[in-house]
N, C-alpha and C positions, 0 to 999 in steps of 0.2 A: 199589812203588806200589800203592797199594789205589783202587778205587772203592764207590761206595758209593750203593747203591739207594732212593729215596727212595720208600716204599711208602705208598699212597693209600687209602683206603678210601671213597672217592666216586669218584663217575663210573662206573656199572657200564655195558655197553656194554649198549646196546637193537639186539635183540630178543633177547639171550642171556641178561641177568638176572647176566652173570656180569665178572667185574675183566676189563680189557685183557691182566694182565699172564698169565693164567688162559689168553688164548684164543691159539687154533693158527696160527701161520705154516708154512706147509709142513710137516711133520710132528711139530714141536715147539712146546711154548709160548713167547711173548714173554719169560719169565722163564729159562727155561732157555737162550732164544737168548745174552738178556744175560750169563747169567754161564759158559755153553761160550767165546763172543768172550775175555771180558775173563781166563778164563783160559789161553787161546789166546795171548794178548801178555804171557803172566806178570803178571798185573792181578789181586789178590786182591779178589774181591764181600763187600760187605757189605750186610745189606739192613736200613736203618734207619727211623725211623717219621717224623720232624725232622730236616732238616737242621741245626738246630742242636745235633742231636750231636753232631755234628762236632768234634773235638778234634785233628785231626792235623794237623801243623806241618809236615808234608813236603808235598811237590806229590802230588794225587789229583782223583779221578774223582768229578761229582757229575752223578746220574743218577736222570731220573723213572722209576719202573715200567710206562710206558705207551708208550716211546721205542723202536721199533726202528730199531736201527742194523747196517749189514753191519763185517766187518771193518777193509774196506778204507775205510771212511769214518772208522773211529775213529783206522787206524793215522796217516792224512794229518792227521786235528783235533791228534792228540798230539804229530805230527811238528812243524805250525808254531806249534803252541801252547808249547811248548817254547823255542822259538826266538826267541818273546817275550817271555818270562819276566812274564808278567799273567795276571791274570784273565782268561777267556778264556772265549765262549761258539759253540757250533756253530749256522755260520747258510749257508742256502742262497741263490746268487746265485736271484730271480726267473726263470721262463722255462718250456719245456718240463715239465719234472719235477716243480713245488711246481706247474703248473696241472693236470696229469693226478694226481696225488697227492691233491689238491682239500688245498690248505692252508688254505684259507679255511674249512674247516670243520674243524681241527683248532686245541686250544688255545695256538696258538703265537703269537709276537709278531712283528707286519706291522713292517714298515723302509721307508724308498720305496724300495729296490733291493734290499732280501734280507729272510728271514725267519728268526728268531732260532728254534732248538727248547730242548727241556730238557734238554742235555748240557753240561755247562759242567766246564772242568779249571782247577786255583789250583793255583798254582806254590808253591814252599817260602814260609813264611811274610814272609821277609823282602821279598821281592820281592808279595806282596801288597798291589793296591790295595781300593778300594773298588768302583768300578764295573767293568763288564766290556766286556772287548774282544770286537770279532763275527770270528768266523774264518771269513770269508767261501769257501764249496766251488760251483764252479761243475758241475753234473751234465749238463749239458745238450751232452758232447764228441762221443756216438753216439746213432744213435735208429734204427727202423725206421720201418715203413708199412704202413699198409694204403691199397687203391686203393681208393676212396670216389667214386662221381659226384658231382661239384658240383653237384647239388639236395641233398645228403645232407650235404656238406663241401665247403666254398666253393673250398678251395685242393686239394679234388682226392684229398689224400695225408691218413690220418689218422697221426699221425705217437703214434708212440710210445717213451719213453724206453727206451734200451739199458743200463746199466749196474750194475755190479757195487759201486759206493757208491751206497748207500741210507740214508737215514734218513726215518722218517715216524711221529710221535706218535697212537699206535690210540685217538681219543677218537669215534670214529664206527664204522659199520660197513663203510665206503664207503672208511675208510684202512685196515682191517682185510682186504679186498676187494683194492684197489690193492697194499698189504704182500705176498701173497700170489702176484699175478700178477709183480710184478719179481722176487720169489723165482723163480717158476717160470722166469724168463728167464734168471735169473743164468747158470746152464751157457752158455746160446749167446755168452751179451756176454763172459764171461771167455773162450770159443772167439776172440771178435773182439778183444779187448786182449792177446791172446798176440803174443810176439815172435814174426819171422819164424822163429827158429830153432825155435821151440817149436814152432810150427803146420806147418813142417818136416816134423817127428817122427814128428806125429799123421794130414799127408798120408802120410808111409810104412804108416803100419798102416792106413788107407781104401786106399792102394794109386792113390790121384787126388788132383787138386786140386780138383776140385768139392766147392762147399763145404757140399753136401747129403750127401753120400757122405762126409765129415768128420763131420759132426755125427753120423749115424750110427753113426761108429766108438765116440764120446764120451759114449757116453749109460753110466751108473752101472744095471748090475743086480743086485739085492739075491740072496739064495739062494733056493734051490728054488724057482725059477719057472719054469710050463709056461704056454710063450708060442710058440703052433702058427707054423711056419716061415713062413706068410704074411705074420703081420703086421708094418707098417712101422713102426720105433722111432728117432726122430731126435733128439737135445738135451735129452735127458729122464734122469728119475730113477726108478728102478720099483723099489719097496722088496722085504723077503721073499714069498714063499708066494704072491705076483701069477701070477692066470691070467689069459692073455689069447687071445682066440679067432682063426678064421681071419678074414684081409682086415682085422682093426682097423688102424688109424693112431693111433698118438701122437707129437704133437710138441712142443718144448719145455713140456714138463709133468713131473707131481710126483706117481704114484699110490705112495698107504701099504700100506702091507702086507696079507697076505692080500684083498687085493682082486680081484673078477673085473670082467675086461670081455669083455664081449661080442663073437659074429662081427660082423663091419662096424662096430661102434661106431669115431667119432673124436674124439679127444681133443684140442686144442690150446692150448696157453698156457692151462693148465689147473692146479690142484689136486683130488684126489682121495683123502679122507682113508681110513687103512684100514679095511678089514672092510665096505666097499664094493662096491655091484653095482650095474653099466650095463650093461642086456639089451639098449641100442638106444637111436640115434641119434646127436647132433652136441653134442659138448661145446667152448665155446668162451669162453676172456678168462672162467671161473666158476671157483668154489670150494667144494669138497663136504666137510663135514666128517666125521667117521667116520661107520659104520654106516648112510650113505646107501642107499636106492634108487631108481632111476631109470630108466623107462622112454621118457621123453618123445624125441619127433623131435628139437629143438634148445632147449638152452639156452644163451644168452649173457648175459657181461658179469653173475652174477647170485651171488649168495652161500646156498647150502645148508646149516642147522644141523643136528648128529647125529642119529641116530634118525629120521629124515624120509624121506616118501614124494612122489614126484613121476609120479604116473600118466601113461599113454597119453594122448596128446592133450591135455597143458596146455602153455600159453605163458605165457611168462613175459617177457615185453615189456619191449623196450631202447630205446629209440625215442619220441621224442613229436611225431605227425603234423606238429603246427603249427610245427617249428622250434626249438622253444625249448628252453632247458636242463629236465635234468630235476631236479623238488623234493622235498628228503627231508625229514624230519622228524628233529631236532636236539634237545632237550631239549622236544618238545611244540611247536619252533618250526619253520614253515617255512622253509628255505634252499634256495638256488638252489644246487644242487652245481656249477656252470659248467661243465657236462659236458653235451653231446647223448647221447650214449652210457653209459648208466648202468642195469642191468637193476632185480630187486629182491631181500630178503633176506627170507630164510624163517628164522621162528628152530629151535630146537630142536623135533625129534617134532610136526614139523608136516605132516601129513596131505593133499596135494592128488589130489582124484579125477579121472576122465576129461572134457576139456572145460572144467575150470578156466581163469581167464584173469587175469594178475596186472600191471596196470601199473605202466611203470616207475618206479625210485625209494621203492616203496610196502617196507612191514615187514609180516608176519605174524607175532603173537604167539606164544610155545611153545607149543606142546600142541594147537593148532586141529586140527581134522583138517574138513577140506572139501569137499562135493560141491554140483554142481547143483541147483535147486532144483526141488522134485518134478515142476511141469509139465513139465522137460524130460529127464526120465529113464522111462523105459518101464519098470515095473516091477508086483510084485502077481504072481497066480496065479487060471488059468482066465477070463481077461478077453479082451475084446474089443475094439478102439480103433479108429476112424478119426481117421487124421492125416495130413493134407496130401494126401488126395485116392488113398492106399493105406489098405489090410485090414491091419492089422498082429495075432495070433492068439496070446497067450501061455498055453502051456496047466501 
């Protein structure tokens, strides 16, 4: 069986300047995700310009450059796409998963009960029709929570998708974002879809059944890493060369290679691309791509491009006072991302100084590099200020 890549040359993803298929999901490209899977099930990649290249009379794989899909989502489309013997396209029951994914702003096709993406499998020629059949995947079987006051979230719980089938088309940066954080979860939700005999196993070597002292056991660490006996490592993945200081936490998260963190830094349901530094604070539901630095008290919910600077004392805002979803910008258009919870994306070697303040939903172009603006920075040599009622003396 072969599939075969349909490669795009529009649609570059804003604020990266760069293809979908080009940018990083957990420590790999969207491109190389595609075709490690597809040769993973014995599925030979081909990466074509036109679908109507196409010339093969056997049954295959017809696939956008811009689609990621986990394994386990492709093995179940093929299993009962098989079983039909049609044209077949992969589509998601509505619910949970395509509203925190925000499908509404991905180029996909609305249904009134499910959403079609760009994965479609044609069975041997004979048995080919014309139109396609929807292979309808329900995702929505586990989820977690966060405890949210009902001024903040009406029902209390923000509930968020558990699962190890994934697919989500990267035509935003906000599904590139999403992509990134069920990756980082993956480890714990395959910890909870394990048979009882499996998760058996894995209580033997935690030596409990506590399910924290399990995840524990299960976390993936790369070589040569000096990670001081303090710090707490749960559900997570921690590639080569990672230093990690006294008292850090990480938990179900994704830090790249040669990366440092910090004493007391924590990390959660996190990506952290390598050759990375977190001297300090609260990383949380965000996504760092390589060569980051970052010193700020807390970021969330927010997307980091490489080569970028995130100084002492910038916020980077998730949250919009009034209630309302927060609005990104889409091809120069505004849309409602149907999210309260939505931080913002910095693109590449972008520059934020101390005091910076970035609301949510909002983009910063590459290359910006950004401070306060002179009234509010104490600077110069041999001066003298009064401000706010103090001598302030810089010699």
């Amino acid at each position: 069986m072969k599939a075969y890549i349909v490669v795009g040359n529009r649609g570059m993803l804003d604020p990266f300047n760069e293809f979908p298929r080009n940018c990083l999901i957990g420590d790999k490209t969207l491109t190389s995700w595609q075709k490690e899977i597809f040769l993973k099930l014995g599925i030979e990649p081909f990466s074509i310009e036109d679908e109507r290249q196409v010339e093969d009379r056997d049954e295959h794989i017809l696939v956008g450059d811009n689609v990621y899909f986990s394994e386990e989502l492709l093995v179940e489309f093929i299993a009962r796409s098989r079983r039909q013997k049609r044209n077949t396209v992969c589509a998601l029951k509505k619910g949970l998963f395509t509203h925190r994914t925000m499908s509404h702003i991905q180029n996909v096709t609305e249904k009134e009960d499910h959403i079609n993406y760009n994965l479609r499998y044609l069975p041997a020629e004979k048995f080919r029709e014309e139109n396609y059949s929807s292979i309808v995947v329900d995702l929505d079987q586990s989820s977690d929570h966060l405890m949210v006051p009902r001024h903040i979230c009406d029902s209390g719980k923000y509930q968020i998708p558990l699962t190890r089938k994934i697919i989500i088309q990267i035509d935003h940066w906000a599904n590139l974002w999403t992509a990134n954080i069920l990756v980082a979860l993956s480890l714990a939700a395959g910890l909870k879809m394990k048979s009882m005999a499996k998760l058996f196993l894995i209580a033997l070597r935690a030596r409990s059944f506590n399910q924290w002292k399990i995840l524990s056991v299960a976390n993936r660490i790369g070589k040569d890493c000096d990670i001081h006996p303090t710090a707490y490592i749960e559900g997570s993945i921690i590639g080569d060369g990672v230093k990690i200081g006294a008292g850090a936490v990480i938990r179900e998260s994704i830090i790249g290679n040669q990366s440092f963190i910090g004493n007391s830094v924590t990390i959660e349901t996190s990506v952290v691309g390598e050759k990375s530094t977190i001297l300090h604070g609260h990383i949380m539901f965000s996504v760092f791509c390589q060569s980051v630095f970052s010193v700020a008290q807390m970021i969330s919910a927010s997307f980091v491009g490489r080569d970028s600077f995130v100084g002492s004392g910038v916020i980077l805002t998730d949250f919009r006072l009034d209630g309302n979803n927060v609005i990104v910008l889409k091809d120069g258009v505004k849309i409602d991302s149907g999210s309260t919870f939505l931080g913002c994306c910095l693109g590449n070697n972008v520059y934020l100084g101390s005091g910076c303040v970035v609301a949510p939903g909002r983009t910063i172009p590459c290359g910006l590099h950004i401070v306060l603006e002179k009234g509010r920075i104490i600077a110069g040599g041999n001066t003298e200020q009064i401000i706010g009622g103090f001598r302030l003396i810089d010699y």
